[in-house]
DODO-194555 format. One line per field, with one value per atom (N, C-alpha, C): chain; z, y, x; atom name; residue in one letter. Coordinates in pm, 1 decimal. Layout:
% DODO-194555
chaine	(A;...)
up	(Z;...)
north	(Y;...)
east	(X;...)
atome	(CA;...)
residu	(a;...)
END
This chain:
% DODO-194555
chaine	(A;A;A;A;A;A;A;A;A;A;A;A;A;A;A;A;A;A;A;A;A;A;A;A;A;A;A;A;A;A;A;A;A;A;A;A;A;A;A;A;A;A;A;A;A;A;A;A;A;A;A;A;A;A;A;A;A;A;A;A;A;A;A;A;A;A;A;A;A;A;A;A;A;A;A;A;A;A;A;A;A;A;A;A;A;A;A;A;A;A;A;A;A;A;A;A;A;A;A;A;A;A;A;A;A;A;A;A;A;A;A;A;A;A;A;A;A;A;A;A;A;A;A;A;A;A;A;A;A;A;A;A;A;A;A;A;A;A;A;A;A;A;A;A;A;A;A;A;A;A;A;A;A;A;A;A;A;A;A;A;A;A;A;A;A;A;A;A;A;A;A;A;A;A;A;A;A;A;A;A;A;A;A;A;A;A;A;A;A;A;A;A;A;A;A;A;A;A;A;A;A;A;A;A;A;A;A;A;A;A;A;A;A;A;A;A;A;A;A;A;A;A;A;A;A;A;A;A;A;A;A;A;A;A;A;A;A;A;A;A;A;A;A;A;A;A;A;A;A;A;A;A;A;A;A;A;A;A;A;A;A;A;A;A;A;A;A;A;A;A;A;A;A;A;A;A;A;A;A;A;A;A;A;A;A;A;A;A;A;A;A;A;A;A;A;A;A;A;A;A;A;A;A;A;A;A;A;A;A;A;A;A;A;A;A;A;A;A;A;A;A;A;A;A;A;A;A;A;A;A;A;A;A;A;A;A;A;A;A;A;A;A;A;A;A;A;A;A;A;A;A;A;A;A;A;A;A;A;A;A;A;A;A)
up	(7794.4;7720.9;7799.4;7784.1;7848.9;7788.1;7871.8;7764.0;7852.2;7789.6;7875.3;7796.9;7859.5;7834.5;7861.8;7864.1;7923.1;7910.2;8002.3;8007.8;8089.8;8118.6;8203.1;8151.4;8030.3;7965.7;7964.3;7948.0;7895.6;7883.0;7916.6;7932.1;8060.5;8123.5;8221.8;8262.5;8327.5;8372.7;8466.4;8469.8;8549.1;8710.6;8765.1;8920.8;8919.4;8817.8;8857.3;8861.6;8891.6;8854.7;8760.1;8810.1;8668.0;8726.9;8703.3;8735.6;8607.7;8575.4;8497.0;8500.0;8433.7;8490.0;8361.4;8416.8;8331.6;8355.0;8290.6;8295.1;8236.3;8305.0;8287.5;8257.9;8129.5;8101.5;8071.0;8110.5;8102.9;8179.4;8241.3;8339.4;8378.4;8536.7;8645.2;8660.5;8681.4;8682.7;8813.6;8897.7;9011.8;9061.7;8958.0;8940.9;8868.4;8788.6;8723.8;8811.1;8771.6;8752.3;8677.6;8742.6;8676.3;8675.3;8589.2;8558.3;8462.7;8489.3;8351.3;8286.6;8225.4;8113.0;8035.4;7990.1;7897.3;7796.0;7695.6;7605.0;7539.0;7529.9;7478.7;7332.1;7214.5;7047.8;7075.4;6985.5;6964.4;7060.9;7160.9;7321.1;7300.7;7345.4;7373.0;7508.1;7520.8;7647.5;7776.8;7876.2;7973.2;8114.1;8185.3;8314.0;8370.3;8452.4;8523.1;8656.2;8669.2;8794.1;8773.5;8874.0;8905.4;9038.6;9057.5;9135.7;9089.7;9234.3;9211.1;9392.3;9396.7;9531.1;9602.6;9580.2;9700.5;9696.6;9608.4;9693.7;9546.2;9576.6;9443.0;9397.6;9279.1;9220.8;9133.3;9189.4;9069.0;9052.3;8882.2;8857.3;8956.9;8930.9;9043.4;8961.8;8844.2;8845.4;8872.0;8897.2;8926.4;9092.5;9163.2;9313.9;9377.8;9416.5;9534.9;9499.6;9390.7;9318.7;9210.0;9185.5;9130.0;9217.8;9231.4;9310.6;9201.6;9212.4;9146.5;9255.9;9225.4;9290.4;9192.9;9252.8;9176.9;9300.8;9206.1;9232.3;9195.6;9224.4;9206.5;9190.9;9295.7;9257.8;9121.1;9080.1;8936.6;8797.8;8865.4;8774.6;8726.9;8788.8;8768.5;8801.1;8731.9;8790.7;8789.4;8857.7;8836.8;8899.5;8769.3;8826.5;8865.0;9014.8;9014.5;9027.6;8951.2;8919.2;8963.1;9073.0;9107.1;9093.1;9105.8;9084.7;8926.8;8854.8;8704.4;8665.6;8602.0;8508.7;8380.8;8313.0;8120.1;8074.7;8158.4;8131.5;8164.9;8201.4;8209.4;8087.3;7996.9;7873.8;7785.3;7773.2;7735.2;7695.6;7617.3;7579.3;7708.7;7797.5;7894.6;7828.7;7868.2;7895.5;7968.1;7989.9;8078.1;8024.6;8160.5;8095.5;8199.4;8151.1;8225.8;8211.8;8344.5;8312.1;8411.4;8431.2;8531.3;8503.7;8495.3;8493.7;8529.3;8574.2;8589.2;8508.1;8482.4;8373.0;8311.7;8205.4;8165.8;8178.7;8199.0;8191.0;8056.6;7987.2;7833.4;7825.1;7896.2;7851.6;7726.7;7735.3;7569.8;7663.1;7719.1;7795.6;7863.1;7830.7;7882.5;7803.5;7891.3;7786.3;7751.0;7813.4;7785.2;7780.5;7638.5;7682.1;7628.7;7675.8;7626.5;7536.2;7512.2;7358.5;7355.3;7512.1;7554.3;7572.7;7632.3;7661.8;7661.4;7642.6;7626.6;7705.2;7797.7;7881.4;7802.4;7868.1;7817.8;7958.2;7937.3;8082.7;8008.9;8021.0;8013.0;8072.2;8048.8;8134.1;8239.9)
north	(13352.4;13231.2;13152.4;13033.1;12936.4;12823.3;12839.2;12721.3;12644.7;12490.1;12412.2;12302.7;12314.5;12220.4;12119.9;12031.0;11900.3;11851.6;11786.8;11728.6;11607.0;11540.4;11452.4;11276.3;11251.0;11114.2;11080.5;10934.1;10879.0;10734.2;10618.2;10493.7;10455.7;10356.9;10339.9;10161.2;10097.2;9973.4;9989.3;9850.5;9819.4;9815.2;9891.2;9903.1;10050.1;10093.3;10214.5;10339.6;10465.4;10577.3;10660.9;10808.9;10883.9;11003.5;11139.8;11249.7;11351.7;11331.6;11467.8;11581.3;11664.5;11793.0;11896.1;11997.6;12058.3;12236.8;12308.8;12445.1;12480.7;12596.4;12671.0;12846.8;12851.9;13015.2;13089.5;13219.9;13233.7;13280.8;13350.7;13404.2;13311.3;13358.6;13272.5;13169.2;13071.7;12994.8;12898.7;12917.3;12905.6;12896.9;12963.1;12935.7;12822.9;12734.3;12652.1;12495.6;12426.0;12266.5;12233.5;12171.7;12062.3;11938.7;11844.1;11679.0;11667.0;11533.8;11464.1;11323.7;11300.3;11219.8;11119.9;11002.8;10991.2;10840.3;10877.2;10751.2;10651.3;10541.5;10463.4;10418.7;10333.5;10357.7;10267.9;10266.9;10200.5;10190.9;10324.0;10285.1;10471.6;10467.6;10580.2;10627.9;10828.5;10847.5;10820.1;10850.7;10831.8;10911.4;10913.6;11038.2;10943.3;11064.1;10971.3;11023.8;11204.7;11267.0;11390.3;11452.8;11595.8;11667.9;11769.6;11840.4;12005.8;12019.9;12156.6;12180.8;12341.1;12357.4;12265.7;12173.1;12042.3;11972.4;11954.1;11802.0;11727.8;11631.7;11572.1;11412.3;11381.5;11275.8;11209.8;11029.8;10923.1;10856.5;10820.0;10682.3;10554.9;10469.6;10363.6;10336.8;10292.3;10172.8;10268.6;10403.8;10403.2;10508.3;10496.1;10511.2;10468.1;10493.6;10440.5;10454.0;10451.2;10460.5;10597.5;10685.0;10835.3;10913.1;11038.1;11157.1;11330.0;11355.0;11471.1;11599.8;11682.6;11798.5;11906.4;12073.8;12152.9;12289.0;12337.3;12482.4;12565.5;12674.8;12795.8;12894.4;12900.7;13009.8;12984.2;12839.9;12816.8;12747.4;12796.3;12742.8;12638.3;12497.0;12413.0;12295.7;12217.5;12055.4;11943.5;11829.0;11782.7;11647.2;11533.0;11389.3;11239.3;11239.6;11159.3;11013.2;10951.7;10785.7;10688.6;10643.2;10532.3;10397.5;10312.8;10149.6;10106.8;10173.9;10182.1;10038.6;10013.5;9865.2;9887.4;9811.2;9867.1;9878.3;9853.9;9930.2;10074.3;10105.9;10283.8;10300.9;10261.3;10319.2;10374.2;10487.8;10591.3;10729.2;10789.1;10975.3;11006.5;11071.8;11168.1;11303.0;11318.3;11475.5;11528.9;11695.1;11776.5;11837.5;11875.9;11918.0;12035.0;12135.7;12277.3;12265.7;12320.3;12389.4;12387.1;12410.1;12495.1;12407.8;12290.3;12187.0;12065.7;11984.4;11840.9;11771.2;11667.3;11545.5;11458.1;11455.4;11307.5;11241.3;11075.9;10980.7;10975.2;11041.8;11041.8;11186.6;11299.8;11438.4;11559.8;11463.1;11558.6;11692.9;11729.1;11854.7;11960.2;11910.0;11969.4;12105.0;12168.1;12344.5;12371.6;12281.5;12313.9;12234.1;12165.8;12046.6;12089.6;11997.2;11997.0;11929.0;11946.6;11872.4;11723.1;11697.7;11510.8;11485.0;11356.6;11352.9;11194.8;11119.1;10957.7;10925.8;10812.1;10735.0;10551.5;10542.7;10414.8;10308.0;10200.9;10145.1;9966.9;9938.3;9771.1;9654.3;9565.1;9425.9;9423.1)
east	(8466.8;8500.4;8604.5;8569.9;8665.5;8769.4;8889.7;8952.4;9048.6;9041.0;9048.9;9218.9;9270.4;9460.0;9444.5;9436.8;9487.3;9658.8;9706.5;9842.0;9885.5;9937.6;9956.0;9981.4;9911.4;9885.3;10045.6;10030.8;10116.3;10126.7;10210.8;10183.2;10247.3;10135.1;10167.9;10162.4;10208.7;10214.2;10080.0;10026.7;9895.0;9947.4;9872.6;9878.9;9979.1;9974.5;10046.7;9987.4;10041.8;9953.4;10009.2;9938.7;9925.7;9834.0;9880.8;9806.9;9826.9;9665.3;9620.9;9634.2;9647.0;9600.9;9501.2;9458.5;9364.6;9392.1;9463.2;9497.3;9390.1;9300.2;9217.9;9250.4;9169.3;9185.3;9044.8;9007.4;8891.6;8891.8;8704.8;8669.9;8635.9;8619.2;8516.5;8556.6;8657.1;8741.3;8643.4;8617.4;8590.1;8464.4;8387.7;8268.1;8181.9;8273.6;8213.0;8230.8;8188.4;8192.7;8280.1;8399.7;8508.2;8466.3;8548.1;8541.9;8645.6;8609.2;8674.3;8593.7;8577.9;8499.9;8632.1;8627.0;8710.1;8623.5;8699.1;8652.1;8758.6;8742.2;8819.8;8782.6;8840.4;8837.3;8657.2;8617.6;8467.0;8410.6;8417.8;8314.6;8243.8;8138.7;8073.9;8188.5;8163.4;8227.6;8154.3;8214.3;8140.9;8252.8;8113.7;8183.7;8321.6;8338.4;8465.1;8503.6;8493.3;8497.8;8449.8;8382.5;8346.7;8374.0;8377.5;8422.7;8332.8;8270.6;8227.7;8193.8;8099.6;8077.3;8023.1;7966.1;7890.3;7974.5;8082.6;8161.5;8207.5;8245.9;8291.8;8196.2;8238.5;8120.7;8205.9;8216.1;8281.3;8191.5;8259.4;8189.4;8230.1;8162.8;8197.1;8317.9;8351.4;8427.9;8580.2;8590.8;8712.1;8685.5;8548.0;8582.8;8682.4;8761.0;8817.4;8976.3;9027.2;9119.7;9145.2;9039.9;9068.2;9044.0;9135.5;9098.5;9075.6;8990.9;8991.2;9001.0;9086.7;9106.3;9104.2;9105.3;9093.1;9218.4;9251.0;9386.3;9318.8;9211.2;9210.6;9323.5;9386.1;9495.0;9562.0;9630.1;9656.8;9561.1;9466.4;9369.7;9355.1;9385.5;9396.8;9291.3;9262.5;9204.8;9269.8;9284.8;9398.9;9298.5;9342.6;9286.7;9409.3;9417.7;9491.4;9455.9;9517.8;9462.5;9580.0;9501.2;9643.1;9508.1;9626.5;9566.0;9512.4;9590.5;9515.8;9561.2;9454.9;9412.2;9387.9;9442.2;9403.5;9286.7;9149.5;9039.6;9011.0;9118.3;9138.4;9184.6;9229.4;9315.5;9202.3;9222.6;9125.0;9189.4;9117.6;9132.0;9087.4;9109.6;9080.8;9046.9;8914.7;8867.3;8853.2;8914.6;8874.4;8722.4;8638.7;8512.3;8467.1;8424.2;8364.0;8192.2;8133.0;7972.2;7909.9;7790.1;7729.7;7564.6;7572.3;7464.0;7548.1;7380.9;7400.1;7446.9;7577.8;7609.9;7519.3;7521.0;7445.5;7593.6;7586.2;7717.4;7790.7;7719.5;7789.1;7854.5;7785.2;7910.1;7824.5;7733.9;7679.7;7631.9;7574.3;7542.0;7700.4;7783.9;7905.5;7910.8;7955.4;7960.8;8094.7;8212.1;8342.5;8455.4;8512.3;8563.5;8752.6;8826.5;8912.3;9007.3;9034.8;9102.0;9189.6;9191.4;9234.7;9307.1;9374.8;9518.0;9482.4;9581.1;9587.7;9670.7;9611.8;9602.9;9608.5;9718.1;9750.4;9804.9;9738.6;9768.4;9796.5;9920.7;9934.9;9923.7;9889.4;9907.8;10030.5)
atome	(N;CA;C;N;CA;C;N;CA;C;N;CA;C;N;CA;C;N;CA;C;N;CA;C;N;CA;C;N;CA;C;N;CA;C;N;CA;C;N;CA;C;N;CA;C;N;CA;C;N;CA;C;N;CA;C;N;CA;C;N;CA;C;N;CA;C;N;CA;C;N;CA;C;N;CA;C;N;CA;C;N;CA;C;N;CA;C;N;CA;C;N;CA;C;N;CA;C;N;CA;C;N;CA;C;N;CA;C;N;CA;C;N;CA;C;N;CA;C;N;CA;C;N;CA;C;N;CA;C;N;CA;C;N;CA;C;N;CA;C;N;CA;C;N;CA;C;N;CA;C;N;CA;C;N;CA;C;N;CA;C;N;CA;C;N;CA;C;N;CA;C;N;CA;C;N;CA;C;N;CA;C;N;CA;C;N;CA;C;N;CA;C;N;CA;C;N;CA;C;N;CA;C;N;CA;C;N;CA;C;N;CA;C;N;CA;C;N;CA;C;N;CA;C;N;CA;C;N;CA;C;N;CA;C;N;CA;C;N;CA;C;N;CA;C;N;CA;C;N;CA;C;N;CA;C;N;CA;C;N;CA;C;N;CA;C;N;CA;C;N;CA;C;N;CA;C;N;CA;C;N;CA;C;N;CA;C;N;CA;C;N;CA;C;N;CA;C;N;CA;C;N;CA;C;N;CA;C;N;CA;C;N;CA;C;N;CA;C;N;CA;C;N;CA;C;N;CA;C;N;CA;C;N;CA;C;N;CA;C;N;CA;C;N;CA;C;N;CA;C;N;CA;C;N;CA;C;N;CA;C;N;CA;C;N;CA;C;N;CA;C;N;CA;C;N;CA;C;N;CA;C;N;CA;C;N;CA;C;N;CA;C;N;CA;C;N;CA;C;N;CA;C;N;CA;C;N;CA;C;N;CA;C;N;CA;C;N;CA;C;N;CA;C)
residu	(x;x;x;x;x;x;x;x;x;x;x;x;x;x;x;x;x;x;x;x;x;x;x;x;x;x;x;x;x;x;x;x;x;x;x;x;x;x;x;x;x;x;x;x;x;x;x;x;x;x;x;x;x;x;x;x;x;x;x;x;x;x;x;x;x;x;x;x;x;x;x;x;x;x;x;x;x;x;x;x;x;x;x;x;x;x;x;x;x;x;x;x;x;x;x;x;x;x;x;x;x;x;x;x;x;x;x;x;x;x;x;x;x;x;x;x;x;x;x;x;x;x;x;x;x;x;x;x;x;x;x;x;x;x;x;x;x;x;x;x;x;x;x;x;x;x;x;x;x;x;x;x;x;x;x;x;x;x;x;x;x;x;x;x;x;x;x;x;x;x;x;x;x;x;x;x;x;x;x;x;x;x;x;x;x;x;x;x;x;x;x;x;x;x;x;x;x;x;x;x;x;x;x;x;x;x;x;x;x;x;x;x;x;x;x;x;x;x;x;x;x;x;x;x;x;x;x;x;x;x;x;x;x;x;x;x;x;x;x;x;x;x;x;x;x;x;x;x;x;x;x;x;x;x;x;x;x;x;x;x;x;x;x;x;x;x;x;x;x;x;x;x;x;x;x;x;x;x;x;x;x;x;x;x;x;x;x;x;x;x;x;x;x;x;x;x;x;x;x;x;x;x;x;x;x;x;x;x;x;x;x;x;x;x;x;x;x;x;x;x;x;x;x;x;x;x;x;x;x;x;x;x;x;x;x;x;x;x;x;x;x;x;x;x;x;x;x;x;x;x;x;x;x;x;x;x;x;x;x;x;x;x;x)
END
């Protein structure tokens, strides 16, 4: 069984950053597929980063400006977001599993409980 922390949210000024993180407990830590997903109030979710053995995977609109990494030894995933614009202001999810994403998250086998992301003018 797996279980997933999130920490890191808070409010942030536009053009600034902000690093997630995601403490992992469980087996096989290392074996799964990390991401993060997040949703904002009256919007469906939608992907945002992954990270597993082939390499990593963004959505476009925050390429170039999110980095997702992962800490085995501390079991960690960790999404760092610089250049944030208040269309980032969103619940952040951490998400676990061992399949392909749909952009919405519904196939995810392991999510975590969110962290808010707030980004101003």
């Amino acid at each position: 069984q797996v279980q997933l922390v999130e920490s890191g949210g808070g409010l942030v000024q536009a053009g600034g950053s902000l690093r997630l993180s995601c403490a992992v407990s469980g087996r096989t830590f290392s074996s799964y597929k990390m991401g993060w997903f997040r949703q904002a109030p009256g919007k469906e979710r939608e992907f945002v980063a992954a990270i597993s053995w082939s390499g990593s995977n963004y959505a476009d609109s925050v390429k170039g400006r999110f980095t997702i990494s992962r800490d085995n030894a501390k079991n960690t995933v960790y999404l760092q977001m610089n250049s944030l614009k208040p269309e980032d202001t969103a619940v952040y999810y951490c998400a676990a599993g061992d399949v392909n994403w749909s952009v919405i998250g519904d196939n995810v086998k392991y999510w975590g409980q969110g962290t808010q992301v707030t980004v101003s003018s």
